[in-house]
Residue, then its C-alpha position, 0 to 999 in steps of 0.5 A: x272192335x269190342x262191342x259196346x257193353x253196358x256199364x257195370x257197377x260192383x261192390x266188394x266184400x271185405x272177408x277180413x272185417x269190416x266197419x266204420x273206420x278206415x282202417x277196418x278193412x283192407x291191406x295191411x291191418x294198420x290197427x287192431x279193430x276198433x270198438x264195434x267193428x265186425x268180424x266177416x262171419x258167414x252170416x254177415x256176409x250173407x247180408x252183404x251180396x243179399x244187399x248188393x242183389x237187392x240194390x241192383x250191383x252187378x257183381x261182387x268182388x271177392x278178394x284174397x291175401x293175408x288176413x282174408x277168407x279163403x275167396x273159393x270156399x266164401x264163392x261157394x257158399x254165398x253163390x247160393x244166396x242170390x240168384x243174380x250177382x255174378x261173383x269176381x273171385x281173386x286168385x293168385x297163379x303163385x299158390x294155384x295150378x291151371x288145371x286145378x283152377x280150371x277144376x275148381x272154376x269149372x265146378x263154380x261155374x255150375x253151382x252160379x249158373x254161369x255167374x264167375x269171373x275171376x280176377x287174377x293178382x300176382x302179389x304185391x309183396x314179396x314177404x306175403x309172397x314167401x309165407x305163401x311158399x313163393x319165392x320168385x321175385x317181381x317179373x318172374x311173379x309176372x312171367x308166371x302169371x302170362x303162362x298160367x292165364x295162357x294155359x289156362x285159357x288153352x285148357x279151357x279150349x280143350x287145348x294145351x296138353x302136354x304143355x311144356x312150359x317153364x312154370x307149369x307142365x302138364x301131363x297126358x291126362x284127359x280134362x274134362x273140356x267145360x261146357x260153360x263159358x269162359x270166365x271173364x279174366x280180371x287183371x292189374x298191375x301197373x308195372x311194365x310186365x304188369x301191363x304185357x301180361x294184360x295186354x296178351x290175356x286179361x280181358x278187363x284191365x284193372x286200375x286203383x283210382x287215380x287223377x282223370x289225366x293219369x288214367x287217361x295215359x294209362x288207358x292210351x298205353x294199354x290200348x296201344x299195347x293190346x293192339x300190337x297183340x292184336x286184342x282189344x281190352x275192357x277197363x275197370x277202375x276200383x274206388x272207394x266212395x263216401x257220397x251224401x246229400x251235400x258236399x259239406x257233408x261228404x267231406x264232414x263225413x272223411x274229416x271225422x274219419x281221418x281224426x279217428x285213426x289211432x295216431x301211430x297206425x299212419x305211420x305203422x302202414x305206411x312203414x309196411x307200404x313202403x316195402x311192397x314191390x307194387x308198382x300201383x301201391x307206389x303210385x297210390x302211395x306218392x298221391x299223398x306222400x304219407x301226409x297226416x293232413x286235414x281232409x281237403x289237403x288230400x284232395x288230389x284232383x277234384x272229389x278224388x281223395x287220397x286219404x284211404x291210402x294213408x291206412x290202407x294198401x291196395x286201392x288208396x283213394x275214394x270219390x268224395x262229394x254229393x251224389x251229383x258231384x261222384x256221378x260227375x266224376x264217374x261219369x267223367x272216368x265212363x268217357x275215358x274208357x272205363x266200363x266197369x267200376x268196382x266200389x266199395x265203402x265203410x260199412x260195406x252193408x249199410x254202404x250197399x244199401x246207401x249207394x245203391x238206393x241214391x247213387x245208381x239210379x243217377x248212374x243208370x239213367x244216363x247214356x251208355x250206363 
């Protein structure tokens, strides 16, 4: 059995801008930005992860697709910002090569202390997947990504060479075998060959926040299928958070964002939604069916708010309520199996120092957190 391990907290660093309106950060850019939003210079993200330290986060998600900074170069310089936020680079096996990923981690992994993990995406849309050079379609994406995270591991080892595999060969060369630990392997997608892939490599399975009921399915399927390949995974889930004093005040504070969102940038996002081949983006999109509704109306489960989704891809939903109301829920997706949560909210300094001043010492004084 896995061992029990505490619970972990983590923020997002949003490299492709950041802001106070929903549709300042994420996939895909619904709207050009908006009156003060803010550019994601070096400077201000410097702010962020010295926040999230500050504030006790565990570690940093650093994400990466069209429009974002490039996560290895921002990893490396902020790594020396802090001394014990553990970073959680995203990399996509379409556009890196296992050895040279080794190459590149392995160095991080000095210049951090050992403070790496990476989180590894497949794609969600074929057209950013094609700008890229990538030209394979949906399960072949997935095929790939199983042999990288394969190969990679191996080389890791001090293993696989010359490997001969479909999709990444390797040659006589000697690598260096790391000293450093492996970093902890990250991985979603809710497709069936999402799942396979996770179930035979990825060490922490990831999720965008859906009803308690879906997650829980979820969570059962994938145990089922680690266990039929003999491992046993760790559970994240990835959520927005809009919490204050009073529930009315939470729920005020998302009201005002859904009236600010220019009228035609709903329908601009969602026409871009609808093209990606992701299995999750499609269930994030069906949450709210691309209704322009008030607040409540998008409420899908209890405190569980479809809204983000409306102008954002990737994760579409966020734990609406008073501080005691998204401990609950939190707590209540803990019980299920999740131990690892990655949050995020608008803007995503001032958010740091918000949640992490009122939200995590809740979280932190009760059991198993």
């Amino acid at each position: 059995m896995l061992k029990q391990a505490p619970v972990e907290v983590n923020w997002f660093l949003p490299t492709n801008g950041d802001g106070r309106h929903l549709t300042s950060s994420g996939l895909p850019k619904a709207a050009l930005f908006q009156q003060g939003e803010r550019a994601p210079t070096l400077d201000y993200l410097r702010q962020i992860v010295r926040a999230a330290q500050l504030n006790a986060f565990d570690s940093i998600m650093i994400p990466t697709a069209s429009g974002f900074e490039d996560p290895w170069l921002i990893a490396t310089v902020l790594a020396q910002e802090v001394q014990d936020l553990r970073f959680l680079l995203t990399v996509r096996p379409g556009v890196e090569l296992p050895a040279y990923t080794l190459h590149k981690a392995v160095t991080l992994q000095r210049i951090c202390g050992d403070r790496l993990a990476l989180h590894i995406v497949t794609g969600s849309s074929r057209f950013e997947q094609r700008a890229l050079g990538d030209f394979l379609e949906h399960d072949q994406r997935y095929a790939r990504t199983e042999e990288f995270l394969r190969l990679f591991q191996a080389l890791w080892a001090g293993e696989g060479r010359h490997h001969q595999g479909r999709h990444y060969p390797t040659g006589p060369l000697q690598l260096e075998t790391p000293q450093s630990p492996l970093p902890q392997l990250y991985f979603g997608g809710a497709s069936a060959a999402a799942q396979r892939v996770a179930a035979s490599q990825a060490h922490v399975y990831l999720m965008w926040g859906e009803p308690p009921a879906m997650i829980e399915e979820r969570i059962r399927q994938m145990r089922a299928l680690a266990a039929a390949a003999g491992r046993e995974l760790r559970f994240g889930l990835r959520l927005h958070i809009f919490a204050a004093p009073s529930s009315e005040q939470a729920w005020e504070q998302v009201e005002r964002l859904l009236e600010e969102i220019p009228r035609n940038a709903i329908a601009q996002a969602q026409q871009q939604l609808d093209t990606y081949e992701s299995v999750g983006q499609s269930r994030q999109n069906e949450l709210h069916r691309g209704r322009q509704l008030g607040a409540r109306e998008l409420e899908v489960s209890p405190n569980l708010w479809a809204g983000v989704g409306l102008v954002r891809g990737g994760a579409g939903t966020a734990l609406v309520g008073s501080y005691s109301d998204v401990v609950e829920r939190l707590e209540e997706y803990r019980a299920l199996g999740i131990g690892s949560f990655t949050l995020s909210g608008y803007p995503h300094l001032e958010e740091a120092l918000h949640l992490g001043s009122e939200l995590l010492p809740r979280l932190r004084s009760l059991p198993g957190w």
